[in-house]
LOMISE-565353 format. One record per residue (C-alpha): z, x, y. Coordinates in pm, whole numbers, plus 32768, in hexadecimal, padded with zeros to 4 digits. Each point is the difference from the previous one (the first is absolute). Layout:
<atoms>
ZXY
...
</atoms>
This chain:
<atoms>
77802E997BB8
7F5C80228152
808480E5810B
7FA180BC814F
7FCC81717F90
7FDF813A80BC
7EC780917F83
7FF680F380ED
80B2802E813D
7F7E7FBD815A
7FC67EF380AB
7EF57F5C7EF5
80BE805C7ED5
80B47ED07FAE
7F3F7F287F01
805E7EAE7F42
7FE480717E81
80827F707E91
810781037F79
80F27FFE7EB4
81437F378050
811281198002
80BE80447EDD
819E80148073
80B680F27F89
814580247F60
80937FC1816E
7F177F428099
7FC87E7C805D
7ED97F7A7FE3
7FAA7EE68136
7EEC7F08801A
7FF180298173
80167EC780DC
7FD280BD8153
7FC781518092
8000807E818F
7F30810680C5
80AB812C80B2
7F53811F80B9
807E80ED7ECA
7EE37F4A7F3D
7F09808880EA
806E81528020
802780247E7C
7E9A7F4F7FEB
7F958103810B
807A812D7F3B
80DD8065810A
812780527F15
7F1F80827EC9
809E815E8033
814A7F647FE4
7FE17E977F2C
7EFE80567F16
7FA17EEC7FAC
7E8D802B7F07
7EDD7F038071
7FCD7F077F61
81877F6F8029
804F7EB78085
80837FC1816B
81417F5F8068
816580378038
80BA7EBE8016
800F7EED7F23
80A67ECB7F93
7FCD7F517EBB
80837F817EAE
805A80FB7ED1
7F317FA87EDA
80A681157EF9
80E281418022
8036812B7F7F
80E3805B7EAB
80E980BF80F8
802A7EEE80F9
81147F568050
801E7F5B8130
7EC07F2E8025
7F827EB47F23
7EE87F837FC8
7FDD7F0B80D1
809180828123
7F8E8003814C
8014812C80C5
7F65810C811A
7FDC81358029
7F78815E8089
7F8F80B67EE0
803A8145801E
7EF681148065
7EF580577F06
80537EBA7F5F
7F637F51811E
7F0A7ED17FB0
805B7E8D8088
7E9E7F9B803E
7FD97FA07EB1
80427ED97F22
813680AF7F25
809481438041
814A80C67F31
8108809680C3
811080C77FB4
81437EC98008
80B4813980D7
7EFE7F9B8149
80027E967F8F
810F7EBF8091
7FEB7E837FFC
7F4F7F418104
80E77F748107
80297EB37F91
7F917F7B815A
7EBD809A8016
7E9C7F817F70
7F6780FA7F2C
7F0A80508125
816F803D80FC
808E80C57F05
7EC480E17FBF
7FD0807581B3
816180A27FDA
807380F87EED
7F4A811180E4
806B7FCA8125
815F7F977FB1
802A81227F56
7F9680BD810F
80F57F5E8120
812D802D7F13
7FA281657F69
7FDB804F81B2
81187F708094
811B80077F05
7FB181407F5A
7F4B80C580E1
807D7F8C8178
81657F5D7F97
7FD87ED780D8
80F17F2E8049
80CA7F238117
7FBF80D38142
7EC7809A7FBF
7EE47FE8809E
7EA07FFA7F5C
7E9D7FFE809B
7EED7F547F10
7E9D808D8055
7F337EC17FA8
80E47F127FC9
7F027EE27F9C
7F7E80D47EC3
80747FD37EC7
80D881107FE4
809B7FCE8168
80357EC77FE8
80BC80497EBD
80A7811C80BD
807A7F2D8111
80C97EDE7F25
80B581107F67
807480C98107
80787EB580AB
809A7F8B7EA3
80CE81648006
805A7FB48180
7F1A80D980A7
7F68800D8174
7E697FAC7FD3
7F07805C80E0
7EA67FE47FA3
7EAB801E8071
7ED97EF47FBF
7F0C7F3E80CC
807B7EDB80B9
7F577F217F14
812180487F02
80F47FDE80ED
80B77EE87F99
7FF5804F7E60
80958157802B
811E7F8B80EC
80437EE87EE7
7FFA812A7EFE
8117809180B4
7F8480E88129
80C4800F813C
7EFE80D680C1
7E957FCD7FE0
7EEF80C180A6
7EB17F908022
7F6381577F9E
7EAB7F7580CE
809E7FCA8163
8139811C7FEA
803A81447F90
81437FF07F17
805D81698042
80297F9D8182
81037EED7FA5
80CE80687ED3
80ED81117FC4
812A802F7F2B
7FA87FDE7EB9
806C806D7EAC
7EBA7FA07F3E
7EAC7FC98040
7F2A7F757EE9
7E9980508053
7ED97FAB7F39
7EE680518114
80118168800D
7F59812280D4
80807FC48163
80A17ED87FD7
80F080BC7F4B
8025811F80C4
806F7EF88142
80D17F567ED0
80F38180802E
80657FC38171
80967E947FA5
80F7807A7F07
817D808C803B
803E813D7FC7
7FF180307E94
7F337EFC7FD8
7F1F7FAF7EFD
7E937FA77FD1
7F647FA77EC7
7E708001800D
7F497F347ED6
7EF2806D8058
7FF881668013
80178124805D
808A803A7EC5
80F981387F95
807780D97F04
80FC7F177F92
7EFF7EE17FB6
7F46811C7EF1
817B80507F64
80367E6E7FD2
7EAB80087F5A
804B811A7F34
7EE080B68080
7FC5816E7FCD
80C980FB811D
7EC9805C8075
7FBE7E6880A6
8157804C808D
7F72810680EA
7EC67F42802B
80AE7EA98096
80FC80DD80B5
7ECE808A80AD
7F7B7EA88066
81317F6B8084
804B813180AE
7FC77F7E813C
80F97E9F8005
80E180BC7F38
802181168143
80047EC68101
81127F707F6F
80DD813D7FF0
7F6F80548165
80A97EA78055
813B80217F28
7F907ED97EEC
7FA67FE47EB3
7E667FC47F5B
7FED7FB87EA3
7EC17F447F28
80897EFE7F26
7F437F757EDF
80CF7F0B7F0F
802280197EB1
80267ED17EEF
81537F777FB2
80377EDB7F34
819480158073
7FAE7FDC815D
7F1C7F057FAF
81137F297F63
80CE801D8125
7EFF7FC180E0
7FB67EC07F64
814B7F8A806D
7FC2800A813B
7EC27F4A7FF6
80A97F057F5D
81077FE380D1
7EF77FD18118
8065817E8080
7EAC80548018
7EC17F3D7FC7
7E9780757F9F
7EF27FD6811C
7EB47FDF7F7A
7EA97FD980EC
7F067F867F03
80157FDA7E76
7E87803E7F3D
7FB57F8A7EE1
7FC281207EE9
7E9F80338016
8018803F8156
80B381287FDF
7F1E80E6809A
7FDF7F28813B
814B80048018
801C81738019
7F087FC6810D
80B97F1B80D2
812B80D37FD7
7F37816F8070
7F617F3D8136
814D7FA98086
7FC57E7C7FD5
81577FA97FA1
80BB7F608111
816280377F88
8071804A7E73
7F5B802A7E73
7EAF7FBD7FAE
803E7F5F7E96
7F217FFC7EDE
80517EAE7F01
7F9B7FE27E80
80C87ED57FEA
</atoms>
């Protein structure tokens, strides 16, 4: 079959190549995939920037969200058909969407939203994921609360944002003003134009900031928040509790302690909360999720679908900040 492999990281590494179809195991599915999405994880993982943690062993295929149809299953599977459409996250180390089939274990796997196109259903399991495993799990948000978005056009704020409104949240959220109007109809109440104001001078009071920029954007992201607050960075610094998810070794513990050392002694300076979040797979989550796509809860926002081949310009075109709002999408179909 052909894929986009990781032959070695950096930025050059990735490489269209032929590879065996995978074999499933006894509780896997087997999908013919119809669609997959890009998300900065792909790059980092590309990059090597996790290898200490996710070791992944060049050459391994790329990609971690998929939708497609499940061509055969496991002797120990019991809740998928052949037949079936579905999506999913696989989970880490069992990474590898950018490929024509793929097996995943039927725990990380659900069935498409019945409302979505293959190519919909495949820019979500990610970042959907993410936004519930953030806000109802980690943050507890519900009617009352009050949640900035950093980046509210990307794919994961923009997921981020329907949510919090669905569970009757406050939404602030910053963007450029060209993406004014399609976060406000994704639920914001408060949007910033991140180009002509400085959030930080405007906003105060809240109970969770959801920042994907980083460095000093999140260090301003401490002085909005009430105290007790929480922020959540996804990207970085991350902490000791990000190597104990991973099941890393104790001595990564002290070693990601050390780099978030400094948010980590902002936010008690300030009397709030830093934490790194990184979501894990969940085909459960995934089924309820799908609920409330097709209920028209949330919706996917996609920027541009490529076809297959195209895969590493798409990569491109997601790295150089070309997407406007939403998923880049890769199709098979």
């Amino acid at each position: 079959m052909k894929a986009f492999v990781v032959e070695h990281y950096g930025k050059d590494g990735l490489h269209a190549a032929d590879v065996p179809r995978p074999q499933p195991g006894p509780r896997d599915v087997l999908v013919k995939v119809s669609a997959a999405s890009i998300n900065p994880l792909d790059k980092l993982v590309r990059d090597g920037e996790f290898k200490q943690l996710l070791k992944y062993k060049p050459p391994f295929v790329l990609g971690h969200d998929v939708a497609g149809t499940v061509t055969s299953v496991g002797s120990a599977v019991r809740g998928f058909n052949v037949g079936d459409e579905i999506y999913a996250r696989p989970g880490d180390l069992r990474i590898g969407t950018f490929a024509e089939y793929i097996a995943i274990d039927e725990d990380d796997v659900a069935l498409k939203p019945a409302t979505l196109t293959m190519a919909e259903a495949a820019a979500v399991p990610l970042v959907a994921l993410a936004a519930w495993q953030i806000l109802v799990e980690r943050a507890g948000i519900g009617p009352g609360s009050k949640v900035l978005v950093q980046g509210g056009a990307g794919g994961l704020g923009s997921t981020v944002i329907q949510l919090a409104k669905h569970l009757g949240a406050h939404v602030a959220t910053t963007a450029r003003g060209s993406v004014e109007d399609l976060v406000r109809s994704l639920g914001a109440d408060v949007v910033i134009d991140y180009t002509q104001q400085d959030f930080s001078t405007v906003l105060s009071g809240y109970d969770l900031v959801v920042d994907g920029i980083g460095g000093n954007n999140l260090m301003k992201s401490l002085s909005v928040l009430t105290p007790g607050g929480l922020a959540l960075g996804v990207a970085g610094p991350p902490d000791a509790a990000f190597a104990r998810q991973l099941g890393a070794p104790r001595a990564f513990e002290a070693v990601l302690s050390f780099l978030s050392r400094k948010v980590r002694w902002a936010a008690r300076k300030a009397g709030v909360r830093y934490s790194f979040f990184f979501m894990r797979a969940s085909g459960e989550q995934l089924t309820h999720l799908a609920d409330l796509y097709n209920t028209g809860a949330l919706h996917p926002v996609i920027d541009t679908v490529f076809a297959f081949d195209e895969t590493p310009q798409a990569m491109a075109y997601v790295e150089d900040g070309k997407t406007k709002a939403g998923k880049a999408v890769l199709s098979l179909d």
